[in-house]
N, C-alpha and C positions, 0 to 999 in steps of 0.2 A: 290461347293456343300454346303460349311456353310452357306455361303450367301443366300443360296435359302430355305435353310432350317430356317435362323434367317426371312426370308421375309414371308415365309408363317405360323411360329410363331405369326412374328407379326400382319398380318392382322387376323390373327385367333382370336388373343388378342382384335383387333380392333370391329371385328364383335361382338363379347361378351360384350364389352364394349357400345356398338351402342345400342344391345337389353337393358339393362340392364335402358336405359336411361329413365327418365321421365319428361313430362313436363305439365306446367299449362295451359288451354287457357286464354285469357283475358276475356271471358267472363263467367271463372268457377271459379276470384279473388272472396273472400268471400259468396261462394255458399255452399262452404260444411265448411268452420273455420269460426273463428270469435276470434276477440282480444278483451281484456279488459285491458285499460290503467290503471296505479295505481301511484302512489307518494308516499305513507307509510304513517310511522305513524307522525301525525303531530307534529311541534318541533315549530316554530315561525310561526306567520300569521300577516299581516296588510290588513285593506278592507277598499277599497278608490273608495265610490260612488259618489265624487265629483269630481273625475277627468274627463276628455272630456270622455274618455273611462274606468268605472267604471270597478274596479276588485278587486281581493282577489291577493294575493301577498303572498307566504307559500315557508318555507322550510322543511324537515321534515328529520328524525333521519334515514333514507335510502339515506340521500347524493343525497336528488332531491331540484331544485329550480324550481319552477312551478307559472302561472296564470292560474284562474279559472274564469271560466264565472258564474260572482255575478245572473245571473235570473237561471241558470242549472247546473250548480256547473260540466262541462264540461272545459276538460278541453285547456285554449289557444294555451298554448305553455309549453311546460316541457325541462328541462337541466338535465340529469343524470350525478354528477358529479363523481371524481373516488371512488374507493373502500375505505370502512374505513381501517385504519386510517388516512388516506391522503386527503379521500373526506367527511370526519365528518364535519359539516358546526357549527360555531363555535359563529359566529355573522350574523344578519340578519339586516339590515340600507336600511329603505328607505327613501329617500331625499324628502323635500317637503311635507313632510304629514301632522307634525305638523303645529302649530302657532308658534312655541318655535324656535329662534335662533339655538341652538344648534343643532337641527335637520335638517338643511339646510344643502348642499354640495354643492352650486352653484359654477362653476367655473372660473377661472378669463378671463378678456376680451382676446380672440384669444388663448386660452386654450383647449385642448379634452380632458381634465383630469376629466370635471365632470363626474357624475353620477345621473342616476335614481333610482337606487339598487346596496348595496354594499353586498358581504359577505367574510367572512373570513371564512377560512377550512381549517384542520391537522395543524400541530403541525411542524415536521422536513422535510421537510421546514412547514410555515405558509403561506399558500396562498390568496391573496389582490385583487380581481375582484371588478369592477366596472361593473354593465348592464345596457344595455337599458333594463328596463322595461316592453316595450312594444312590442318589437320583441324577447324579449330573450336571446339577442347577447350580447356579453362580447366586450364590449370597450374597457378595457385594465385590466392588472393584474400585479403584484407585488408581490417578494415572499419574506421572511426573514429565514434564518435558527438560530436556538439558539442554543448557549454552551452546553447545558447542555438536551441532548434531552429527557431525561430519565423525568427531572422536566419539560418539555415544553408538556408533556403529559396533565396536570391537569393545561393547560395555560388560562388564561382569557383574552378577548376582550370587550371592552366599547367605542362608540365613541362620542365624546363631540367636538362640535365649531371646525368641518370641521378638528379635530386631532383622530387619532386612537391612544387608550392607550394598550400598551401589558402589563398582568399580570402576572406573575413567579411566585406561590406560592413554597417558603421549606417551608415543614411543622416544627413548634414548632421552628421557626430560623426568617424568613423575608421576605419580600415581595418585589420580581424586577420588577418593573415598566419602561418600554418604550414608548415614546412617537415618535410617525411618522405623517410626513401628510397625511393625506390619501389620496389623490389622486396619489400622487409622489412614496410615500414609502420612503422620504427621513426624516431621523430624524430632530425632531426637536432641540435636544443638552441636551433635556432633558430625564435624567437616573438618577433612584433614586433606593435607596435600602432600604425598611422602616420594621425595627426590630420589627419583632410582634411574640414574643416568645408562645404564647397563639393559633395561628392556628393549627385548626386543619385540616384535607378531610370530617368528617363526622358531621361536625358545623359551618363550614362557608360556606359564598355567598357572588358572585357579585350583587349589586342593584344597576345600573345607575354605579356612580363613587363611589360608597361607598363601601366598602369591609368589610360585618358585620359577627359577629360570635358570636354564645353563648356560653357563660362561667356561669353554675349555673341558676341563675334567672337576670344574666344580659348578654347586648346585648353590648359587642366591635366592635366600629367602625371607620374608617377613612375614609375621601375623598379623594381619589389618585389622583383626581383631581386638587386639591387647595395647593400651594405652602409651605405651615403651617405643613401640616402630621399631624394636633390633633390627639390625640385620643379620643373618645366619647364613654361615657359609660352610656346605657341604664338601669334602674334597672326594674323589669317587677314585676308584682305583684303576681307570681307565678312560679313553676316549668315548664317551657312547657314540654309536650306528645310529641308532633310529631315534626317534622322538622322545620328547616327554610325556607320559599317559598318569593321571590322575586315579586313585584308587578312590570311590566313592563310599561314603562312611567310615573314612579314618581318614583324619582332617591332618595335613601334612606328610603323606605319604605317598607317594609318585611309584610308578613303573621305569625302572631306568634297566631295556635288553631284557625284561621279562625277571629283570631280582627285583625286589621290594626294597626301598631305599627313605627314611624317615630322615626327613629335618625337623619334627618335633622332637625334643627331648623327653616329652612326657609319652610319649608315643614308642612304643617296643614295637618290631616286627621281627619275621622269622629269614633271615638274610639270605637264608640258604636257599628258598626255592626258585624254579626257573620254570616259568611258565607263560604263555600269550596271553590269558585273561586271568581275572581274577578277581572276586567277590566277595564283600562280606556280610557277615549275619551272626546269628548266635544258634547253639545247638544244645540242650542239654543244660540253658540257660549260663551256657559258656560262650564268649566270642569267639567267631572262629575263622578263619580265611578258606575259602575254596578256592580249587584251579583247576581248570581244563585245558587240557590239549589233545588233538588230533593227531593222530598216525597210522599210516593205512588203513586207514577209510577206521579206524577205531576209536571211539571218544572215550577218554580217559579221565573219569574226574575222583578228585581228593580232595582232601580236606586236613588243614593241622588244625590246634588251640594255640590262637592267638597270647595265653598267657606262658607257655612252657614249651608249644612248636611241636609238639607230640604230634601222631597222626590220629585222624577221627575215621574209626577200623569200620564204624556203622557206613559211614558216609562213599565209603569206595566203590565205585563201579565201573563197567565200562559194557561196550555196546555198539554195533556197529553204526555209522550216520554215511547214509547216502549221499556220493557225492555231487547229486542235482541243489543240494542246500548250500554249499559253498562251505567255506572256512568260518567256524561256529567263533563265537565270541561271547563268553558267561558276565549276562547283563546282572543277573539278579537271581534270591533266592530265599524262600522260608522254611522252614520246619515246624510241623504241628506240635505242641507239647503234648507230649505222652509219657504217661510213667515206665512204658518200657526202653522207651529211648533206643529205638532199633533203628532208624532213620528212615525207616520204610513211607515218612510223612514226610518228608521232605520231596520242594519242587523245584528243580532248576527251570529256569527261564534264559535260553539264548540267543541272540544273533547273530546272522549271517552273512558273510561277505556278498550272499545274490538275495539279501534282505530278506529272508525268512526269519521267521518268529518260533521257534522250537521249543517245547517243555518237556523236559526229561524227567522220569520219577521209577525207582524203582530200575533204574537200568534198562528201561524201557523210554520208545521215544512218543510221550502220552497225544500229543497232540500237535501240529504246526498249521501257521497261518501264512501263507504265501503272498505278501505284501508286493512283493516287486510287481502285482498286479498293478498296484496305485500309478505305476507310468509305464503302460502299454506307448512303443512308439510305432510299433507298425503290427499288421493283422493282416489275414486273411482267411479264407472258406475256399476247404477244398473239399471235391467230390469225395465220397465212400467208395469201396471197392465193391464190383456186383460181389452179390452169391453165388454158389457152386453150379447151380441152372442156370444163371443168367449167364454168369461166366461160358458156359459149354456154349450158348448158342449164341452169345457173342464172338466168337473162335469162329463156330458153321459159318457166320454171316461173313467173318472176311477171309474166310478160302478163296481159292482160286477158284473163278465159274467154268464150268467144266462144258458138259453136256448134258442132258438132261437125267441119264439113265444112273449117271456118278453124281450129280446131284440128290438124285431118290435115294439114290442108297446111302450118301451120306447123313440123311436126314433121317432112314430110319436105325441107322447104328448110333446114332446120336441119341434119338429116343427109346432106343434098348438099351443105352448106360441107364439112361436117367431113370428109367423103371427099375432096373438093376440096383441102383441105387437106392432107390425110392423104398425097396423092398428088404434092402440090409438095414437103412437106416429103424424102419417099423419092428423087425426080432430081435435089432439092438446088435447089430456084425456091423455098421455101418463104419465109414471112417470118422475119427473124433475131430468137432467141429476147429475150426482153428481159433487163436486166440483174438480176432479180429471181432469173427464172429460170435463168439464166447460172450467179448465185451458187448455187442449190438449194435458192430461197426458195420454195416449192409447197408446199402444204398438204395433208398425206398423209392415209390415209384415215379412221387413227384420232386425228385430233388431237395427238399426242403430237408431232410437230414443230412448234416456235413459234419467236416472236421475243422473246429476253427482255431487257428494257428494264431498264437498269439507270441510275439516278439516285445522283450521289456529294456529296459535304457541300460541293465544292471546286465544284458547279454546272457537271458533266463528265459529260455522259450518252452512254449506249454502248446497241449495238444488237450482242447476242451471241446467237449458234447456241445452240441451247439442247440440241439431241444433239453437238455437236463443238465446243461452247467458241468458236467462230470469231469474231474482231469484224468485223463486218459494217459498220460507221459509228461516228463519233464527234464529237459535240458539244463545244462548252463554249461557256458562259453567264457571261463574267467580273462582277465585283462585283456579286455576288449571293450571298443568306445566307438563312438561315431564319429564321422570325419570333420574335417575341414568345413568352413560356412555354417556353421553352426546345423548340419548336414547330420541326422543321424543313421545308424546301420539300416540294411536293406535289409527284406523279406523277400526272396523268387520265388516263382513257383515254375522249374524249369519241364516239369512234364509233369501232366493231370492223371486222374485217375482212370481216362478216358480210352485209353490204350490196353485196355485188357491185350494177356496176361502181366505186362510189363507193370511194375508199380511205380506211383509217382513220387517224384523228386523235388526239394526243395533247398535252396540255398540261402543262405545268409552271410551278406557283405557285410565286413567291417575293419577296423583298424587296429592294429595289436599298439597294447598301451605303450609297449618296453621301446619299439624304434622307429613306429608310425609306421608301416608297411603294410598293404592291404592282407586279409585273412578270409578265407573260403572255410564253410561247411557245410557240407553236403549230407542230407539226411531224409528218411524219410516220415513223410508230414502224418501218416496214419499210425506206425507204430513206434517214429521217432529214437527210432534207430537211427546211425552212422551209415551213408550209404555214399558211393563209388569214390571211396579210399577216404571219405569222414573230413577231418581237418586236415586245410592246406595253406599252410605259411607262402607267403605271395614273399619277391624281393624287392619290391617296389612297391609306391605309395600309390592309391587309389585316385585319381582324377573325375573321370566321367563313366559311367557304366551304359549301356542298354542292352535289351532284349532282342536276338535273331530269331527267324522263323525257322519251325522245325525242321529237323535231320528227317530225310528219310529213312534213315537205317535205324535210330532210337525213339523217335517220336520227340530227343530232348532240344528244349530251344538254350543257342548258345548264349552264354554273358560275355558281352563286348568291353574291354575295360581299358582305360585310356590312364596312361601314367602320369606321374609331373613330370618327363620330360619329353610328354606328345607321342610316346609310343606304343601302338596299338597289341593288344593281347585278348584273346580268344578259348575261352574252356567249356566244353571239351575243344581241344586240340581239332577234329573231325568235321568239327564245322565251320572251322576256318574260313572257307568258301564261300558259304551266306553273308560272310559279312562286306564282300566288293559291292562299291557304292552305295554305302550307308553315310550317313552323314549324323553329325555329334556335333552337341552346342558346351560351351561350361560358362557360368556367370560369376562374378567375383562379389560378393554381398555389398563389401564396403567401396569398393570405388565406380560398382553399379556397372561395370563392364562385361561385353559379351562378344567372344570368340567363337566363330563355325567352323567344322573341319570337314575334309572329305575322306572317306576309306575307301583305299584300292588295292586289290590282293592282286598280285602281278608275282610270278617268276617262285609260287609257292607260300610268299611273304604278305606281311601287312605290312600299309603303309598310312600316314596321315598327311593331310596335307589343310596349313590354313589357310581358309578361301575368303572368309569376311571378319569385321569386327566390328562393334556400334557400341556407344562411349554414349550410356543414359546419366552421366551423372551430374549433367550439368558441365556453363563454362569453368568452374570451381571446384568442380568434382567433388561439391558436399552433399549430392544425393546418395541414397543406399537405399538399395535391394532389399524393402519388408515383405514382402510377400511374391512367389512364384506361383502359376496355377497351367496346365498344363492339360491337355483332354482325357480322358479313360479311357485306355488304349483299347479293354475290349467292347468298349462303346458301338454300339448299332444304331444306325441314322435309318431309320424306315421311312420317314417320309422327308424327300427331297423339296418339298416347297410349301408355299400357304396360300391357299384358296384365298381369294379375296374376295370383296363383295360384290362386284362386279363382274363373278366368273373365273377372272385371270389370274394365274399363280405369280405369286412372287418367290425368287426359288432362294434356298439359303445360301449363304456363302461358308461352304464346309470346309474350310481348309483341316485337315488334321496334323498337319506342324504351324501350326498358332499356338504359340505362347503368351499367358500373358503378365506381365514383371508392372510389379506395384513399387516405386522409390517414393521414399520420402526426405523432406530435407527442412531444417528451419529457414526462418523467414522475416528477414527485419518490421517486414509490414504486415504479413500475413501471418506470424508467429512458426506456421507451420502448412507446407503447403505437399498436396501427394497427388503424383504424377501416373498415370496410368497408361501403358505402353502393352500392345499389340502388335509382335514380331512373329513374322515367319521366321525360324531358326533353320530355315533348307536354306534360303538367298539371303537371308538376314534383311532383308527390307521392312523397316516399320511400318504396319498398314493401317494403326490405328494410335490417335496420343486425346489424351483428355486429363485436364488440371484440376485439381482441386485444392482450394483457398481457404484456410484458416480448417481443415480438419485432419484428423491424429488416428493414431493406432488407439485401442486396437480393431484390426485388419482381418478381416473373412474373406474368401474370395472361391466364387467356385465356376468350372469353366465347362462346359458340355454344349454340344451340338454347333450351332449358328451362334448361343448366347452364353452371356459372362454375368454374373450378379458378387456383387462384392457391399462391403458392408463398412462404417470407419464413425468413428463420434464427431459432429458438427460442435467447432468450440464457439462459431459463432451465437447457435442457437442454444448448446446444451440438452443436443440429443442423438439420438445414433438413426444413422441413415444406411437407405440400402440403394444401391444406385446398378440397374441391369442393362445391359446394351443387346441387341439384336443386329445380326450380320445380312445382309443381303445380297447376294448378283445383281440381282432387278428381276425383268419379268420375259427374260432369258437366258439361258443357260450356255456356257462357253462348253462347257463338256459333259455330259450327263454319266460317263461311265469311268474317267479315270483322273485324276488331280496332278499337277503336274506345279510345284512352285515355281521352277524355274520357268513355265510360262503361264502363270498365272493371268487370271481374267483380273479388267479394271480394279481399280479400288471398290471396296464392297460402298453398298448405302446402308447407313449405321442409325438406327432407333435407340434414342437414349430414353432412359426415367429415373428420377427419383424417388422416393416412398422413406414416410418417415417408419421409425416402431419403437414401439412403447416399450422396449426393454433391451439392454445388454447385452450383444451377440458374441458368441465366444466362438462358433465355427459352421462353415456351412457346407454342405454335402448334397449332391444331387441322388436320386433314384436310378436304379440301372435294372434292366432285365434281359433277358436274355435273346431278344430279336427287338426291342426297345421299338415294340409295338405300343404299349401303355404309355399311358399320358406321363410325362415326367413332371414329381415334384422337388420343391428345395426343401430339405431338414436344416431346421435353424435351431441350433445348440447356445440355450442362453446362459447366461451368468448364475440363474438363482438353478442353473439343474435342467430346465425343465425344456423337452426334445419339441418343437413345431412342428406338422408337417404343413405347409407350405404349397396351395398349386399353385403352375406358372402362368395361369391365368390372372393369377392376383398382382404379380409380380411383372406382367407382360408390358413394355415398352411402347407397343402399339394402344393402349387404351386411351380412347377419345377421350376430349377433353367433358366434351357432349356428347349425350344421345344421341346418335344419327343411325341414318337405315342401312347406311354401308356397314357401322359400326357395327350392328344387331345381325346382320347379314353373317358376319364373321365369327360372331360369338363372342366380342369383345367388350368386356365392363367398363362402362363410363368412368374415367380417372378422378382416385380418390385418393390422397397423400397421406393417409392414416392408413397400414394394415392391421387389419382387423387379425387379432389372436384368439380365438374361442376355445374355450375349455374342451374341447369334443376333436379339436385338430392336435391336442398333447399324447403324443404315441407312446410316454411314457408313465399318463394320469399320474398320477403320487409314487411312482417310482423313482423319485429325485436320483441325479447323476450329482454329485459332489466334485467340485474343482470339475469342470466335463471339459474335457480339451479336445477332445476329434472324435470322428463320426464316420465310420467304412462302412461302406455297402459295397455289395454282389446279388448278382441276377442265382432264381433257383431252377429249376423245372418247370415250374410254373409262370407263364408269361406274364402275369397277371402282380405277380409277387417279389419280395424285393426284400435280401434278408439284409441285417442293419446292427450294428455293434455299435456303441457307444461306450469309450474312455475316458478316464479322469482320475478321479481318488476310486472312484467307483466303476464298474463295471454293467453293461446294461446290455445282454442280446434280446430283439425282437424283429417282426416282419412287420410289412406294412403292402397295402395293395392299395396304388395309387389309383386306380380304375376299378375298384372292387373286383372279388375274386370270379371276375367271367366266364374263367374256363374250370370252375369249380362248382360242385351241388353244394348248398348251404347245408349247417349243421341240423337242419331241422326240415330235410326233405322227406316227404311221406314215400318211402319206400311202399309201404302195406297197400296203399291206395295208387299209385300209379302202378304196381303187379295188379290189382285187382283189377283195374281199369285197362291193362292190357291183355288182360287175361280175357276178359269181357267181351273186349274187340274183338279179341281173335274168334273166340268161340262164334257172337254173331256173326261174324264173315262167314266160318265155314257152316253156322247152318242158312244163313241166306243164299249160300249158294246152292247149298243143295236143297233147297224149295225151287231155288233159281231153274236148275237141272231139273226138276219134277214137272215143273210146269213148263219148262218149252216139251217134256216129253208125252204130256198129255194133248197139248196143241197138236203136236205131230200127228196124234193118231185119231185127232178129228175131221 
């Protein structure tokens, strides 16, 4: 009898899991997504247009080693190596580029130890690759671990004459220097330890083999190269301002205030110029220095010979550079050998202060890659604006209702533009479409085409096609950073595009680098323009923010923003009003505390008032704040309870100010223990606490409706767990139409589970729609890339242990500790996300659908329909045959009727 009862469990299980499945066809791969590949921000580059197969050659500060195509700046081939600090790339060596001996790594006869490209990356161990160049392939690697790993953090690499040098700095003590072959990894016997009591971390550089540092108005230096260890001391003719900058390929020659300053003796420079960056290379198979600078919005680049300081008359250009790029920086540069030596073959390569990748050629700006993609911190999807027809009877519909005769008639003067229109636009009088429309910014019929706003860490916001990837605008917002708690800038979205004729508004909170005071800009999201006065310097520093409910007068919802010292501030000014009786939480990361305040606008003013406080950090107060998760505020709860098997509903417990704050803290006995807290932030009363023993970051956590699912590595077992809780009232309801904390119904009844999975979660995201009628799923963003989707049927807290008939009653799968991952549930199939750090979604027009952005090093929009597309005909509906078939119909109705009519008309007349 068990037996038959575990069998018909199981297939019951089976069946559910069958339905649940989804898959792509192969000819719907990038019909509705689209990827955007990225490499970061740039760190070293070489461009070598004389090779058989010319290219760019870059590593960059995101741990990628990449080729680019020198005509498209697309890109070859890319290597994501590992995470920092392991995959920090350290040194960048490519073979064969110069003229210069020491830049060769040819290998020896019946050898595979050479190389086309070397790099060095982390620290403990130090890792030693060799590439091919031109496929991208690692030919062979070598690692080294140091003593002393703690100082192997701030290690240096140089390589000179086919030897790799390792540099140790102790600060204010000495300098350990190792020498290896580089191809081998095997030392070469030489280890030195050279006493340089004078270093410091925030005044010395590597240049080539010199190890310089300022002290006062002179410059200390050595070559760790040269068997001697001198020391060399520069005297400078002034105090420097700013830092010490390294000039790369002229080994002991530093930027000191933008002159060139050599502590080689064998090393000549041109003293006189004064410029922010600067590069070298050879021209005319002369060496030569470039330099660029910007001024008004003009990029200015030149060039002298490095042997006589002449100018290079081919090499001069200039051109205007947009200032959505930031402040340019000359990474790198080649020139083609050509017998006419016109410089027209020459390519500058540079970057950006908002992390663009720019190639200039010809005075022309050939190509850029906009990097600052690689760390999207915040995003959103806003509506289109209608068209010119939809717009007009958008306007009719919210007139004023009149009576019925000024109704008619507005309706048909409405309909006599739009013919009128209709009519210029056909002989070509019509009016010229606007630039909105131009681009094929229209709001289609089901929602699904939007403007996705995309906010970056570097304060560089982009306006991208959200079906064709397109950048549509770009911003940047220089010295600006995200706040306090390791808190980054906000995205608003203060009015929609809902509001015809009015346009929508969007704001961006953030912190100005120079005295930490909060910063407003206001702009808008479709044509990313400056809009109602642009940027606004705050005089005070940002604390807590929220969103008020709209004006009637603008349709815009106010920002609430709380200062550090508890004083309440409201923009626009107009909506002031909205905000009496709001209430505001702020948490302190490190010492895990949590403050509620109350807002009351009396007498014209804002006011704050603190009403609770709750101390999660322990009696020790060695817990901290890793994760907050909070609800989606325009989340819609359609069904208020769950059928049970027995008829009777069990209703949810919806509070929507539940919070919920994940602390962790170590552990003498449990090594590592995370604490999981469920807070109303209206009364501050914790409604829910659950412990977890012996497991670590990292931390997912995502919070929707009645349920919470969060995710953490078990160090007992050595695997990653997902642990979801469900809320309940019971099986009545204290209030069915309005929520009330401060008189909240009992403690809810709480359904816990855990569930193992078989891979590495790096963030999780719920589905949202637009009446949040569809079944909700969790997207699970793992480690190797690759997007889950997730139903919460799998994932449900109620699932029996056993098959039972209550169990089958409800629709609930007998509980199995393994979730199942099937290739057919990855919404991204082979479209790997690289580094994938977060996952936003927004509801479209369609009920049914749920559009879906994935960030990281890489970029990934797609939709996904948790309930298949209901309220949609499939791509492959037989038009041709249900018109025939209606057609059919009709006709037979109207002649059966009239036999119908013939024959009662004969009856009659017998």
């Amino acid at each position: 009898m068990m037996d038959k009862k575990f069998g018909a469990g199981l297939g019951f299980a089976v069946l559910l899991l069958v339905g649940a499945c989804s898959a792509l066809y192969e000819d719907q791969i990038k019909k509705f997504d689209w990827r955007a590949e990225n490499v970061g921000k740039l760190q070293q580059s070489v461009v070598d247009l004389n090779h058989f197969q010319p290219r760019i050659l870059l590593s960059t500060e995101e741990g990628v080693v990449a080729s680019v195509n020198v005509k498209t700046g697309d890109l070859v081939w890319r290597q994501v190596l590992e995470q920092k600090p392991r995959g920090a790339i350290k040194l960048l060596q490519v073979s064969g580029f110069s003229d210069e001996s020491s830049d060769t790594a040819a290998a020896p006869i019946g050898s595979n130890l050479g190389f086309d490209m070397l790099t060095v990356q982390g620290h403990a161990p130090a890792l030693v690759r060799g590439w091919n160049s031109n496929l991208g392939a690692i030919e062979w690697e070598w690692s080294t671990m140091p003593l002393n790993t703690e100082r192997a953090q701030e290690a240096l690499w140089f390589y000179s004459h086919s030897v790799l040098y390792h540099v140790v700095p102790a600060w204010r003590s000495h300098l350990e220097v190792t020498a290896y072959f580089a191809s081998s990894g095997h030392s070469t016997g030489s280890s030195s330890k050279v006493i340089a009591s004078w270093i410091t971390a925030e005044s010395c550089l590597l240049c080539g083999s010199y190890y310089v540092c300022l002290d006062g108005k002179q410059l200390i230096s050595i070559d760790l190269a040269s068997k001697s260890g001198q020391v060399i001391r520069t005297t400078l003719e002034s105090q420097p301002q700013g830092k010490l900058k390294a000039l790369a390929g002229l080994s002991g020659v530093v930027i000191v205030d933008g002159k060139l300053i050599s502590v080689n003796k064998d090393q000549s420079v041109c003293n006189s110029l004064q410029s922010s960056s600067y590069a070298v290379g050879s021209f005319n198979f002369r060496k030569i220095v470039v330099y660029a600078d910007l001024a008004s919005n003009i990029l200015k680049i030149n060039a002298v010979y490095l042997d006589n300081c002449s100018p290079v008359v081919e090499l001069e250009q200039s051109l205007p550079f947009p200032e959505h790029f930031g402040t340019p920086q000359l990474n790198s540069f080649d020139c083609m050998h050509r017998k006419s030596g016109d410089g027209k073959g020459c390519l500058f390569l540079l970057s950006t202060s908002a992390e663009s990748i720019v190639a200039v050629q010809q005075g022309k700006i050939r190509w850029s890659r906009e990097e600052s993609l690689a760390n999207v911190i915040d995003s959103l999807f806003v509506d289109l604006p209608l068209a010119d027809s939809e717009g007009t009877l958008e306007r009719e519909m919210k007139g004023k209702a009149g009576d019925i005769a000024s109704a008619f008639l507005r309706r048909i003067t409405t309909q006599a533009v739009q013919i009128r229109s209709l009519f210029l636009h056909v002989i070509g009088l019509g009016p010229p479409p606007t630039a909105t429309q131009r681009a094929g910014l229209v709001r289609d019929s089901f929602g699904l085409h939007k403007m996705l706003v995309l906010l970056t860490q570097t304060g560089k916001i982009f306006g991208v096609d959200n079906i064709s990837g397109k950048h549509h605008w770009q911003l940047y917002l220089p010295n600006v950073i995200g706040f306090d708690n390791a808190e980054n800038m906000r995205l608003i979205v203060q009015r929609s595009a809902k509001h015809f004729p009015l346009q929508p508004l969007c704001t961006i909170l953030a912190k100005d680098v120079a005295n930490g005071n909060g910063v407003l800009y206001r702009f808008n999201p479709i044509t990313g323009l400056a809009a109602e006065g642009g940027l606004l310097q705050l005089d005070y520093k940002i604390k807590q923010l929220s969103l008020l409910k709209e004006t009637e007068k603008d349709f815009v919802r106010g920002i609430l923003l709380l200062d550090a010292s508890n004083e309440v501030h409201v923009y626009p000014q107009h909506a002031t009003p909205l905000a009496d009786g709001l209430y505001l939480y702020t948490a302190d990361v490190k010492t895990a505390e949590l403050y509620g305040y109350f807002v009351k606008y009396a007498g014209g003013k804002l006011s704050s008032t603190h009403i609770w406080n709750a101390r999660l950090g322990g009696h020790n107060s060695e817990q901290q704040i890793i994760g907050v998760a909070a609800k989606n505020p325009i989340e819609h709860v359609h069904s208020q309870g769950r059928v049970l098997g027995d008829r009777s509903v069990l209703y949810k417990y919806i509070n929507p100010n539940l919070v919920a704050f994940v602390t962790q803290a170590p552990d003498a006995t449990h090594k590592s223990v995370l604490n999981l807290y469920l807070v109303d932030v209206v009364s501050g009363s914790v409604i829910f606490t659950m412990t977890h023993r012996k497991v670590r970051a990292p931390l997912s956590i995502v919070h929707s409706e009645n349920w919470l699912a969060y995710s953490y590595f078990n160090e007992k077992v050595r695997r990653t767990e997902i642990t979801t809780i469900e809320l309940y009232e019971g099986k009545t309801q204290a209030n069915s139409s309005v929520w009330s904390s401060l008189q909240a119904p009992p403690m809810p009844l709480v359904e816990r589970q855990s569930y193992i999975i078989p891979t590495l979660v790096e963030v999780l995201r719920e589905t949202i729609t637009e009446r949040g009628i569809t079944n909700k799923h969790v997207l699970i963003g793992t480690a190797s890339g690759s997007i889950v989707e997730m139903p919460w049927h799998l994932l449900d807290p109620r699932r029996p242990i056993a098959s039972t008939t209550q169990g089958r009653e409800e629709g609930a799968i007998p509980y199995i500790p393994e979730l199942p991952l099937p290739t057919e549930s990855y919404i991204n199939y082979n479209q790997t996300v690289a580094r994938l750090r977060n996952i936003y979604t927004a509801p479209s027009g369609l009920e049914s659908t749920c559009l879906v952005v994935a960030t990281g090093l890489d970029l990934f929009v797609t939709r996904v329909a948790p309930s298949k597309t209901f309220d949609l005909l499939k791509e492959d509906f037989d038009y041709i045959l249900i018109s025939i078939v209606l057609v059919a119909l009709t006709s037979g109705s109207l002649i059966v009727k009239h036999l119908a009519s013939r024959k009662l008309l004969k009856q009659a007349w017998k």
